[in-house]
N, C-alpha and C positions, 0 to 999 in steps of 0.2 A: 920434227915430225910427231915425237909422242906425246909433246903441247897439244898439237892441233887434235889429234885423234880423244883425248881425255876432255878439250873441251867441248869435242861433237857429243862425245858419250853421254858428257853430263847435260847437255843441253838438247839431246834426244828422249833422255830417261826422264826429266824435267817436264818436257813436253808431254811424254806419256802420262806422266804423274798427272799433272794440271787437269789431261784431258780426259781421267781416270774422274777424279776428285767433280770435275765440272756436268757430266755423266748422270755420275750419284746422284747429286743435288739436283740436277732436274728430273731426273726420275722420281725423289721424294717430292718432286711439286706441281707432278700431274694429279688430276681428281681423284682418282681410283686413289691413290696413296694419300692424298689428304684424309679421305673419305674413312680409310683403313685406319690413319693415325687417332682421330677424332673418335672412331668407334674405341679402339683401344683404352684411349682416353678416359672415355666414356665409363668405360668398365672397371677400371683402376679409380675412379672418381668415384663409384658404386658400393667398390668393396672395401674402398677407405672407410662411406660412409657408413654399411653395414657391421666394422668392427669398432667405428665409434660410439653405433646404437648401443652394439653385442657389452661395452666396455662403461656403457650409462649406466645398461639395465643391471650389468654387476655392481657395479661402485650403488644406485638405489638401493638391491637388495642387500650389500653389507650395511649402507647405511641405517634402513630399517630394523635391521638385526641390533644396532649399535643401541637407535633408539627404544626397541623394545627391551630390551636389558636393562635401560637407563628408568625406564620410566614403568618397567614391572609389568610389562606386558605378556610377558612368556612366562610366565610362571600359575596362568589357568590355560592350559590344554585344550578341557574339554568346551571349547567355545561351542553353540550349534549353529550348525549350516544354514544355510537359506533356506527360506520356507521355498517350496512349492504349491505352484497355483494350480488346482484343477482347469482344463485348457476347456474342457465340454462341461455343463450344468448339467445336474442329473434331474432330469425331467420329474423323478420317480418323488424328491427329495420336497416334502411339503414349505418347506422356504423358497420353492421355486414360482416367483409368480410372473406369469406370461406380460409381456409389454404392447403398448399396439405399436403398429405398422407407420407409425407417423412420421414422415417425413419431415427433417429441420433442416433441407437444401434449401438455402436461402438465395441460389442461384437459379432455383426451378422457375419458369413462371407461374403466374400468378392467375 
């Protein structure tokens, strides 16, 4: 009798288990959950690649560092900065000379 009841046991909890386990799995492979694991995915695929940018743009600026030291580049400071453009002509300024209006659309007709 305690044969019979231990192999109902096990082959009840067995049953649960399987029907536990087969559940899950189709639950992970309705749309909604694909759609969820993919965005996940997606994002983990992202920030992989954003800290192998973040891990470029370090390893470049030691490199630079390595080859400015090598080749004596740090050692003038006061390098100067980029010029700036004046964005408006100053009308006032006698090197200003007016241009005509002449159109060189070679798309216009004719």
């Amino acid at each position: 009798m305690f044969r019979r009841t231990f192999w109902f046991t096990a082959g009840a909890a067995a049953g649960v288990w399987a029907t536990t386990k087969v559940n899950r799995k189709l639950k992970q492979l309705t749309p909604e959950s694909l759609a969820a694991q993919a965005a996940n995915k997606a994002i983990e695929a992202g920030h992989r690649l954003k800290d192998f940018a973040l891990d470029v743009r370090d390893g470049m600026a030691q490199r630079e560092a390595e080859l400015g030291e090598v080749l004596g580049l740090n050692d003038h400071p006061e390098v100067p900065g980029p010029r700036r453009v004046a964005a408006i002509e100053n009308r006032n300024n006698p090197k200003y000379v007016e241009r005509s209006t002449y159109s060189y659309n070679r798309n216009e007709d004719h």
